[in-house]
C-alpha positions as CSV (number, residue, x, y, z in Angstrom):
1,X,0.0,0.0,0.0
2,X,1.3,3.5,-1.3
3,X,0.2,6.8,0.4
4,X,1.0,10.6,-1.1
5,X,1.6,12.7,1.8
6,X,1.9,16.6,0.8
7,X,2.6,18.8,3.1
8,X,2.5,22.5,2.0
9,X,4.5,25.8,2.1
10,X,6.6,27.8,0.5
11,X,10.2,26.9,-1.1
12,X,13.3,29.1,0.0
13,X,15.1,29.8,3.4
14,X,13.2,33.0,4.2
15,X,10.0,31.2,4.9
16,X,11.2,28.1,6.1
17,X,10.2,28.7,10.0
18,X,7.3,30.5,8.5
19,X,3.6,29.9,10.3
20,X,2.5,29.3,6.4
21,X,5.5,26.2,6.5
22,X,3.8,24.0,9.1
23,X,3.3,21.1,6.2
24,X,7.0,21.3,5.2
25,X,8.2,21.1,9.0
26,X,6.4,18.1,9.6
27,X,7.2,16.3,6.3
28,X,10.9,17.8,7.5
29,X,10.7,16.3,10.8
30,X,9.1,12.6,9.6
31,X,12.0,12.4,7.2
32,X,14.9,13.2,10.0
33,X,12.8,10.1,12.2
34,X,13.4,8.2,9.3
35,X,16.7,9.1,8.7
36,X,16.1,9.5,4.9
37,X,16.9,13.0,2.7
38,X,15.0,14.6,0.3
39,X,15.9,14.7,-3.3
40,X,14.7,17.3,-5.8
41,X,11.9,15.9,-8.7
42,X,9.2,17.5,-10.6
43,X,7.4,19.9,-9.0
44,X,9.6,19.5,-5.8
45,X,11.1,17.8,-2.8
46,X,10.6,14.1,-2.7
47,X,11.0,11.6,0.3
48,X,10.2,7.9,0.7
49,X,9.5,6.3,4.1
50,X,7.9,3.0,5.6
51,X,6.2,1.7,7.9
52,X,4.6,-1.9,8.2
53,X,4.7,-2.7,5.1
54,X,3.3,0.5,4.2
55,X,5.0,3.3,1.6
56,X,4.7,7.1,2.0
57,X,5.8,9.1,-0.1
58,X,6.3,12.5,1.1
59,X,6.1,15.9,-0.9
60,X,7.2,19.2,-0.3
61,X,5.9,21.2,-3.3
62,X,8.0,23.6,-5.1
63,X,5.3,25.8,-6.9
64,X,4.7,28.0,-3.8
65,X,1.1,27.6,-2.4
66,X,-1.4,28.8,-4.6
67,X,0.0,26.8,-7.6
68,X,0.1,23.4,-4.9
69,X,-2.3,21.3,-7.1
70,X,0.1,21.3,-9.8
71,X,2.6,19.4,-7.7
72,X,0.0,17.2,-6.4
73,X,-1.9,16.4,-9.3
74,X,1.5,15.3,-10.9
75,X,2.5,12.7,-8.1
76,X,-1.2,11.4,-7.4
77,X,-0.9,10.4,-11.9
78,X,2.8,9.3,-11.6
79,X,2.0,6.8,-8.3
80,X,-1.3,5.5,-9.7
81,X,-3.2,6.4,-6.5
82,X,-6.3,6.6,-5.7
83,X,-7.7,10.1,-3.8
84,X,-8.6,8.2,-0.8
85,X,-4.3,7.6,-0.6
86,X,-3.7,11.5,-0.6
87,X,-2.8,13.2,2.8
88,X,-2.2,16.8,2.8
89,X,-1.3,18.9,5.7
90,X,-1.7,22.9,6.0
91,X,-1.6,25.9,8.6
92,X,-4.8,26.9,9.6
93,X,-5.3,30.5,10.9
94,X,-9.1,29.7,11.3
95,X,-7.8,27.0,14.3
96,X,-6.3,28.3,17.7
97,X,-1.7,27.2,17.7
98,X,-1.5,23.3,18.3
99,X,-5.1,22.5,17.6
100,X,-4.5,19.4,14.6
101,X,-7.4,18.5,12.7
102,X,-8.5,15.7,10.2
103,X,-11.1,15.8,8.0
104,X,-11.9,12.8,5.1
105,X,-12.9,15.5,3.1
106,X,-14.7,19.1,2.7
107,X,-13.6,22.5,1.9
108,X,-10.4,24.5,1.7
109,X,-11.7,26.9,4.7
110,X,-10.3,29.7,2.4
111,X,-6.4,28.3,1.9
112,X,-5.2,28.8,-1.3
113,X,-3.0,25.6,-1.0
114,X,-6.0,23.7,-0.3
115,X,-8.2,25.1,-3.3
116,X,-5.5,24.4,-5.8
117,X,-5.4,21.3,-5.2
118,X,-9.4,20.7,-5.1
119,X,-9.6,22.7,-8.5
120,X,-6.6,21.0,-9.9
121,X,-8.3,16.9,-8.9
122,X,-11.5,18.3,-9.6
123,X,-12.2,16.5,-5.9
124,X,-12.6,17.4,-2.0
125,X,-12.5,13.7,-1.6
126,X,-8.9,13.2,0.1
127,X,-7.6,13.7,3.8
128,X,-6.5,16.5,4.6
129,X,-4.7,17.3,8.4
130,X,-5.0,21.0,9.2
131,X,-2.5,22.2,11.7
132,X,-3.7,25.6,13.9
133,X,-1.4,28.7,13.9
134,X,-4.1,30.9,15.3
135,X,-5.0,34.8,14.2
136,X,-3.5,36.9,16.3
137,X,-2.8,39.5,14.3
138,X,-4.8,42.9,13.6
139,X,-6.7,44.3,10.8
140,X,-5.0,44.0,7.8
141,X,-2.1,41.9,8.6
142,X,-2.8,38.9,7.9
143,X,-0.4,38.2,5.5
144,X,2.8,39.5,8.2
145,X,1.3,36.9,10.6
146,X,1.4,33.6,8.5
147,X,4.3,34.6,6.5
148,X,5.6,35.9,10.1
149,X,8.6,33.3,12.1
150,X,6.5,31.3,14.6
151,X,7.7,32.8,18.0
152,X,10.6,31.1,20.5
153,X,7.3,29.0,22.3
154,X,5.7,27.9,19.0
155,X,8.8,26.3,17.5
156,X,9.4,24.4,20.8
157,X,5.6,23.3,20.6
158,X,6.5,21.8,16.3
159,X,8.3,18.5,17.4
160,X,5.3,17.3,19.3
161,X,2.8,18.5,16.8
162,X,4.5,16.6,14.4
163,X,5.2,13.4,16.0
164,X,1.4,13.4,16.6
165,X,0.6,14.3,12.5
166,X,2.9,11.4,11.8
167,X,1.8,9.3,14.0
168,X,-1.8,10.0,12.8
169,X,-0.8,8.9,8.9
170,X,0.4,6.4,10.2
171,X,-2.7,5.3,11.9
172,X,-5.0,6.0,8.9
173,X,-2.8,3.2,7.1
174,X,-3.4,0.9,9.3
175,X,-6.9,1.6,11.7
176,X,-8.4,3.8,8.9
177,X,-9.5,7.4,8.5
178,X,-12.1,7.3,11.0
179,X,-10.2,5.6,13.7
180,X,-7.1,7.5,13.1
181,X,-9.4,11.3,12.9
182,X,-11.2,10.3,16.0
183,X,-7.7,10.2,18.0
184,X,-6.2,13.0,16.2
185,X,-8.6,15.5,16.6
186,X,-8.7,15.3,20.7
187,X,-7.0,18.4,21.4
188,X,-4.3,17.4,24.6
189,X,-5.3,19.0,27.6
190,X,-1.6,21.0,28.0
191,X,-3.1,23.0,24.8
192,X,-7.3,23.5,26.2
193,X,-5.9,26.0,28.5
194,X,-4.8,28.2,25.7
195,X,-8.5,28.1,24.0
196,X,-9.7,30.2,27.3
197,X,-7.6,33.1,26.9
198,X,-8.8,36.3,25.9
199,X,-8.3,36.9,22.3
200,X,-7.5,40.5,20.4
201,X,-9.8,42.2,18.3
202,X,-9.5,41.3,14.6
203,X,-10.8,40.6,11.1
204,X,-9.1,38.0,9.2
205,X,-11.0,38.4,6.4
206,X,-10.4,36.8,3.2
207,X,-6.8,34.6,3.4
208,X,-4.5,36.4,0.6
209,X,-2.9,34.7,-2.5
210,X,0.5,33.9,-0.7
């Protein structure tokens, strides 16, 4: 069995600790586990690891993030795979830092990654794992906040985050989507406190082309 798992952001060193990078940090941090590199291919950065007998291959696209279904659409036609075998994770300024979420299917909630990839399969039938960066930004700067370096607390906060995601696609190859989506999506109660805090006045608005 033979999984595509994307994980979005943008290419170059200036965004790499980006909130907009979360995809690429987790892909980044699976293939360190692993102890495998990523080599350049079409459309971008291309891993390979296993587990149980299972393949994934791992994706970081090079197209930037609005042009993601490009990449995608590419490596779903060159590993003969079904949609139900494509895992893509994102940021998500719509969910408060650390909260992960995985839907089966559904909308791109306004990420431009997200919609490229939906227009480019002609499908929102594939898994997608949504990590939370939270909006805490004012009116009008939206795009300094996700293109923003997560702060000193946030980057210690990734490796867990991450070993969870992973941990997760690892599950859905194994329990399922449903199994895996039901564990996933129980927020840890280290991060619940953070959902109770008062939060600043803003307007996200539309999410940019970026």
């Amino acid at each position: 069995m033979e999984y595509l798992v994307v994980g979005l952001g943008n290419i170059g060193a200036e965004y790499a600790s980006t909130r907009h990078n979360m995809g690429f940090m987790v892909l980044d941090a699976w293939a360190q586990a692993s102890n495998v590199l990523f080599k350049t291919d079409r459309y971008g950065q291309v891993a390979e690891v296993s587990f149980k007998g299972r393949w994934f291959v791992l994706l970081k696209p090079s197209t930037y993030m609005n042009l993601s279904g490009n990449a995608v659409r590419y490596w779903m036609q060159q590993l003969h795979l079904p949609l139900e075998n494509l895992i893509v994770i994102s940021d998500d300024i719509n969910l408060p830092f650390g909260t992960l979420r995985m839907r089966p299917g559904g909308s791109s909630g306004g990420h431009n990654g997200l919609e490229d990839i939906t227009r480019k399969l002609e499908s929102e039938q594939w898994t997608r794992i949504r990590v939370g960066i939270g909006n805490q930004f004012s009116r009008g700067h939206q795009v300094d906040y996700v293109l923003g370096d997560l702060s000193a607390e946030e980057k210690e906060a990734v490796p867990e985050l991450a070993a969870r995601i992973i941990q997760s696609i690892k599950d859905i190859s194994t329990i399922g989507v449903a199994r895996a989506m039901n564990t996933l999506n129980t927020r840890p109660k280290a991060l619940q406190k953070a959902e109770n805090e008062p939060k600043m006045d803003k307007n996200p608005g539309e999410v940019p082309d970026i």
